[in-house]
C-alpha positions in Angstrom: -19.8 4.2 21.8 -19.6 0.5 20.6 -17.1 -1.3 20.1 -17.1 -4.3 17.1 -14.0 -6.8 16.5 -13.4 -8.2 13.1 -11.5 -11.3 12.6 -11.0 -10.3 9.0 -10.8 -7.2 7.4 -13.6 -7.7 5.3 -16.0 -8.4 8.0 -15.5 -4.3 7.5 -17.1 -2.8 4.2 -14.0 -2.2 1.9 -15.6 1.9 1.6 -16.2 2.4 5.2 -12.8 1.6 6.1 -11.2 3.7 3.5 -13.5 6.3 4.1 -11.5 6.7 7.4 -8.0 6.3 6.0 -7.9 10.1 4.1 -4.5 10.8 4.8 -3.4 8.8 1.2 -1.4 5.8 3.0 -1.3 2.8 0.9 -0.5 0.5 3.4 -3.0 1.2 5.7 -6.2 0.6 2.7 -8.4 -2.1 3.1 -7.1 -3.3 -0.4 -3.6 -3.7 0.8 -4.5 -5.5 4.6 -7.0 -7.3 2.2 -4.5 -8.9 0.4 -2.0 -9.7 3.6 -5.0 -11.7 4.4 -6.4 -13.6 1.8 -3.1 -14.4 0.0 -2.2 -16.5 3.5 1.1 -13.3 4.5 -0.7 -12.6 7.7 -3.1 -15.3 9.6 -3.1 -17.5 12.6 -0.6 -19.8 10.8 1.8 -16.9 10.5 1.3 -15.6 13.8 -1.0 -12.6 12.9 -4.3 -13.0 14.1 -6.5 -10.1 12.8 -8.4 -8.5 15.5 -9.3 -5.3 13.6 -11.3 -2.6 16.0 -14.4 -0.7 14.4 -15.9 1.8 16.5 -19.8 3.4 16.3 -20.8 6.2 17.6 -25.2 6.0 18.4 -25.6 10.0 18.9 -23.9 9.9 15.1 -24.5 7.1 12.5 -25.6 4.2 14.1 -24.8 2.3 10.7 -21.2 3.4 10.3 -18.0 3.3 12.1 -16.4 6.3 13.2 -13.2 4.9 13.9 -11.0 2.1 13.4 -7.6 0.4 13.9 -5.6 -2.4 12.7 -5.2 -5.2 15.0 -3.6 -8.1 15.6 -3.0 -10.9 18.4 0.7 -12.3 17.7 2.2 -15.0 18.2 6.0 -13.9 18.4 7.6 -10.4 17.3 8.7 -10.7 13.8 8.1 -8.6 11.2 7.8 -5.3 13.5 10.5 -3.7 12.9 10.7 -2.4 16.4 12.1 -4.4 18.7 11.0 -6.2 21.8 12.8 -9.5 22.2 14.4 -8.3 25.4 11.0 -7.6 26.8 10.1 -11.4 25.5 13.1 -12.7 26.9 12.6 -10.8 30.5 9.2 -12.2 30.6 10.2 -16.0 30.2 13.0 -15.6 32.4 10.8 -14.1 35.4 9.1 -17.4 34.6 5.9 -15.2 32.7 4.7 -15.6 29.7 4.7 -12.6 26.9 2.9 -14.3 23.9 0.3 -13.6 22.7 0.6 -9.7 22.7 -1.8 -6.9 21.1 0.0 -5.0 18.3 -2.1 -2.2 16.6 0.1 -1.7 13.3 0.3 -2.5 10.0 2.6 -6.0 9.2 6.0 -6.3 7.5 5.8 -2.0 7.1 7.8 0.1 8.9 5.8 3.6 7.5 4.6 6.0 10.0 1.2 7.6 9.9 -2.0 7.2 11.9 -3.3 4.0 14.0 -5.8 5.1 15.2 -8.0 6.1 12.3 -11.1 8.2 12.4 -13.7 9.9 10.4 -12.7 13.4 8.9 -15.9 14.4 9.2 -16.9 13.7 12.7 -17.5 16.9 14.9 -15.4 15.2 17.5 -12.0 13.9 16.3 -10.3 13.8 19.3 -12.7 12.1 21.5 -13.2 9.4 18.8 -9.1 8.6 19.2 -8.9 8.7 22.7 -12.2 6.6 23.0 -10.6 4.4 20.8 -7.1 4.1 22.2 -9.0 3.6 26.0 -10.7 0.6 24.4 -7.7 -1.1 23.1 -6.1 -1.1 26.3 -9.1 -2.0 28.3 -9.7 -5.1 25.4 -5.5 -6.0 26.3 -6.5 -5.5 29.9 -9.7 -8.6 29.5 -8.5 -10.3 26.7 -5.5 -11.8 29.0 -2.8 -10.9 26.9 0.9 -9.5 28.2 0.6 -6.4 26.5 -0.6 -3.4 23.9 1.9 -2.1 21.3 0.9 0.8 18.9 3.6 0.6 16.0 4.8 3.8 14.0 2.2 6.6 15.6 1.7 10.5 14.4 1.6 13.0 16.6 -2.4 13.1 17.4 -2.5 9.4 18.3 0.6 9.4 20.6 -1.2 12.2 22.2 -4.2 9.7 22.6 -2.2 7.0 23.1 -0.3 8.3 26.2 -3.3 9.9 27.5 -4.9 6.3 27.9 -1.7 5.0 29.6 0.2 4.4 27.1 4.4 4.8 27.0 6.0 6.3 23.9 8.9 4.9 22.4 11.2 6.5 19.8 13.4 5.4 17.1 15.1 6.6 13.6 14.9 5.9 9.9 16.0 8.2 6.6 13.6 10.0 4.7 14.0 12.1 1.7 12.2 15.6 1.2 11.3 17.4 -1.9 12.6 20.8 -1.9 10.9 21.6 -5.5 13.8 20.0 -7.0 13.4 20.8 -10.5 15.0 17.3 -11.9 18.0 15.1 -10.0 21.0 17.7 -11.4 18.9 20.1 -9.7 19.3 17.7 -6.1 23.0 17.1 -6.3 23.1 21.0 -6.8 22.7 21.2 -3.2 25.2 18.7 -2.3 28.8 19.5 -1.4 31.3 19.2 -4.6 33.1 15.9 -2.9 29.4 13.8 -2.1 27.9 15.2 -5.7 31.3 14.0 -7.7 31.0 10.6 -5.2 27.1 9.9 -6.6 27.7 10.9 -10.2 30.9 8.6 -10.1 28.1 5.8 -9.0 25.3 6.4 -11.7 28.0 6.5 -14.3 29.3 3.3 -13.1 26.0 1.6 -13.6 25.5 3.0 -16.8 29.5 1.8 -18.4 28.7 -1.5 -17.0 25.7 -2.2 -19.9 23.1 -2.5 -17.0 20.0 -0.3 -17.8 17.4 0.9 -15.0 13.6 0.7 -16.3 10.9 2.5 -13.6 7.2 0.9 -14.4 3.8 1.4 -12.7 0.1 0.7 -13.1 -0.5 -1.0 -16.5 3.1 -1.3 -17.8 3.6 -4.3 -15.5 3.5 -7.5 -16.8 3.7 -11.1 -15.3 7.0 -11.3 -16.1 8.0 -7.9 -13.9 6.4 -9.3 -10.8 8.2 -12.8 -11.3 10.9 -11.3 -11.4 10.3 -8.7 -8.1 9.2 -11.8 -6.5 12.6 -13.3 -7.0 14.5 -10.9 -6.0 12.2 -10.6 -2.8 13.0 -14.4 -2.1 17.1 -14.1 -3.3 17.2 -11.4 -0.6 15.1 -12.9 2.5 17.5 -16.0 1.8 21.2 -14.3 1.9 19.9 -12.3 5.1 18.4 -16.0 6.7 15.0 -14.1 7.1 11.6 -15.3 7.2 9.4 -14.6 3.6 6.7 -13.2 5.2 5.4 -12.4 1.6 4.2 -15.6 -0.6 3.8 -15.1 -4.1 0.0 -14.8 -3.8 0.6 -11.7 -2.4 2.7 -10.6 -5.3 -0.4 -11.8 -7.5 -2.5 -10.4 -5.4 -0.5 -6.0 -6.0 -0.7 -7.2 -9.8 -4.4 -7.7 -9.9 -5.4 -5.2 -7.5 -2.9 -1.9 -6.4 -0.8 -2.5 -9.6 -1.3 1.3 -9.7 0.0 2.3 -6.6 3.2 0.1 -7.4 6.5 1.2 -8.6 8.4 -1.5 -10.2 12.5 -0.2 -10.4 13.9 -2.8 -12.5 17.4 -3.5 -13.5 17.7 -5.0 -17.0 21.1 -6.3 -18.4 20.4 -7.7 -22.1 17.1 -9.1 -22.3 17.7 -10.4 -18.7 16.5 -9.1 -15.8 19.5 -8.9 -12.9 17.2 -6.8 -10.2 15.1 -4.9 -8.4 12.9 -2.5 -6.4 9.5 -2.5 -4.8 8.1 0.7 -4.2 4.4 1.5 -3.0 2.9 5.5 -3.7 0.1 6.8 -2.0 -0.6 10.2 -1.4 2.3 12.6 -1.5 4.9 10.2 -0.6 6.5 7.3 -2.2 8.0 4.1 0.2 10.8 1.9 -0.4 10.4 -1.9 0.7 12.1 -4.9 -0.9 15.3 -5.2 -3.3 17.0 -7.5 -4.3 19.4 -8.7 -7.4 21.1 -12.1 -8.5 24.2 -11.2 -7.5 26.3 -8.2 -6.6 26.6 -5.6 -8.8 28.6 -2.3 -8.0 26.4 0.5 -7.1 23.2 -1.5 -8.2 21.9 -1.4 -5.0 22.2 2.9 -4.6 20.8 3.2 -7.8 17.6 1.2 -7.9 16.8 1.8 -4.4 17.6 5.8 -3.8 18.3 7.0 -7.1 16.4 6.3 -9.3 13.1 6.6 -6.7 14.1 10.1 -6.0 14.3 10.9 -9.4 10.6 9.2 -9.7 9.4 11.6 -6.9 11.0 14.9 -8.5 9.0 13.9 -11.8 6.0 13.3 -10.7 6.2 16.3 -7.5 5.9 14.0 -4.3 6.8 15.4 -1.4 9.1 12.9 -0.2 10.1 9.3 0.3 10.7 6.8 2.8 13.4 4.0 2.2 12.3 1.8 5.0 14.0 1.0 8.2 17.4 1.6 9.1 20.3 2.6 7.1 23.2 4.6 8.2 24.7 4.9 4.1 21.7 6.8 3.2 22.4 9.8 4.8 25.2 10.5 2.4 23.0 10.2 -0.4 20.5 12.6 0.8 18.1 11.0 3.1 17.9 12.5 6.5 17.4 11.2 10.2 14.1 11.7 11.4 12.5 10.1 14.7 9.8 7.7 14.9 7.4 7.0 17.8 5.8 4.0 18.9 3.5 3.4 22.3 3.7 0.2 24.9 1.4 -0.6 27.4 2.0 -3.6 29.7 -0.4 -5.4 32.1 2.4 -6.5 34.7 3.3 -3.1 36.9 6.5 -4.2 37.2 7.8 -4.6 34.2 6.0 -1.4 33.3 7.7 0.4 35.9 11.1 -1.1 34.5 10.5 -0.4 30.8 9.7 3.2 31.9 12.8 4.0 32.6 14.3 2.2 29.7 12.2 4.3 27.4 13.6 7.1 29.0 17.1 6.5 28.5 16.7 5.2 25.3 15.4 8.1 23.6 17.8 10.5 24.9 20.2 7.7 23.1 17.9 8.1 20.1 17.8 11.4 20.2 22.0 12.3 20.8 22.5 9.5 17.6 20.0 11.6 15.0 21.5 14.7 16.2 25.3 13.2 15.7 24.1 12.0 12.3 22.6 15.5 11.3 25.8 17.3 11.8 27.2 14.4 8.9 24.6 15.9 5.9 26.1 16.1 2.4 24.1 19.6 1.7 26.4 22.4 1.9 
């Protein structure tokens, strides 16, 4: 096995590294980490430095990778979505430093699928993950950095991953599943009376109000659609005193390029729009990831980021979708807990030994809280 770095993603032919992502997930393309890159979203300046893994196999094809990962050398922690500040804060006061760190994952996108990313039609599968999660750790282990994180694993890599020394992690979010729902009446059909009546109360809200919802993809999107996305992007990164980790180059970048794995959910009142959605599709999902409107609107928010996206996904059969991170209010409108993974390694044994046992105790947590907010589902 050899192992190649790139410092951009394109030092990695565009078809050999989709060739190895044939699971459907958008985000984890070369288009879309193409684009983080070139519009100036992820970089040294922003604290991403791409380090992106390619691994060859001699005994197969010398002349393609077999595997590969998305990695970067950061700077800080944002834009993770799980969270390690206390680790960063241990470090400096035990008088060590924890920057910069190794994070296999895929920036700004909390969507779980595989890291470690192989080729479907290698003989050998499991060996090519487990050669490639050993390498990461050993590269952390040289390279001089405080640590390895492996963000929003399946199954087959944490088995990898924690096979090569890795610790899992676990977490929550909300996803929605596709139960061959027919159309939406069909969905609140399965709802108890009080939560159906409490969501049809909240569409026809919007709809008295004069405010109506438009849902555009692929080649109905026009400049003026992503101007406005982008604003909304900005109004809602401002009122949450967040970093824009997106610039609008990005923005110009899903208009010209993935337009067609975009879904635009736009709220229109007049000839004015008031806000919106972002949605990416890929494969049989769809994914939620920014909103935002000019100003509050009653029930706005619930429609254009659950509603109306679930009613996309029953149209065009998907068989679920992901609303992002966190999010106790969507469980009443139909999105359910489900547990996420991560995997940790850390060069200082002591701290390793400690964050052990933290792991341990917080999943338990992790797991008591999704099993509480299970027994809270509006089904009947």
């Amino acid at each position: 096995m050899k192992l190649s770095i790139a410092r951009r993603i394109d030092e990695i032919e565009s078809a050999h590294w989709n060739h190895l992502v044939h699971n459907g997930n958008p985000f984890l393309s070369h288009e879309f980490l193409h684009g983080l890159e070139v519009s100036g979203s992820v970089g040294k300046d922003t604290g991403w430095e791409a380090y992106h893994l390619a691994l060859f196999d001699d005994t197969y094809d010398r002349s393609l990778p077999v595997a590969a990962a998305p990695l970067y050398l950061k700077y800080h922690s944002w834009g993770e979505y799980v969270f390690d500040w206390a680790w960063a804060d241990a470090y400096h006061r035990a008088g060590l430093e924890y920057y910069p760190k190794l994070l296999c994952g895929i920036p700004f996108t909390p969507v779980t699928g595989p890291r470690l990313l192989v080729d479907p039609s290698h003989p050998q599968p499991g060996r090519l993950r487990e050669a490639l999660a050993s390498s990461m750790v050993k590269l952390a282990d040289d390279s001089g950095v405080s640590s390895l994180h492996v963000l929003f694993t399946n199954e087959q890599d944490n088995q990898a991953l924690t096979r090569s020394g890795l610790m899992r992690r676990t977490g929550n979010q909300f996803h929605w599943r596709n139960r061959n729902f027919e159309n939406f009446d069909h969905y609140l059909a399965s709802f108890t009376a009080a939560k159906r009546k409490k969501i049809r109360r909240e569409r026809r809200r919007i709809e008295e109000s004069g405010i109506r919802m438009e849902v555009l993809t692929g080649p109905e999107l026009t400049p003026a659609h992503w101007h406005a996305m982008y604003r909304f992007y900005r109004i809602t990164v401002q009122s949450h005193g967040a970093y824009p980790y997106l610039n609008r180059e990005f923005f110009e970048y899903l208009q010209t390029r993935m337009a067609d794995r975009v879904v635009l959910v736009l709220a229109r009142d007049g000839a004015r729009y008031i806000g919106g959605a972002l949605n990416i599709a890929g494969g049989d999902a769809m994914y939620g990831r920014y909103w935002g409107a000019d100003e509050y609107y009653d029930g706005l928010h619930f429609e254009a980021c659950y509603y109306q996206p679930i009613e996309y996904c029953i149209r065009n059969r998907l068989a679920r979708f992901e609303a992002g991170a966190q999010g106790e209010h969507k469980l009443s409108r139909g999105l359910l807990p489900i547990t996420t993974s991560s995997a940790h390694w850390l060069k200082d044994a002591r701290f390793r030994h400690a964050i052990a046992d933290f792991l341990h105790a917080e999943s338990e947590q992790v797991e008591r809280y999704n099993e509480a907010l299970r027994g809270h589902a509006p089904f009947k």
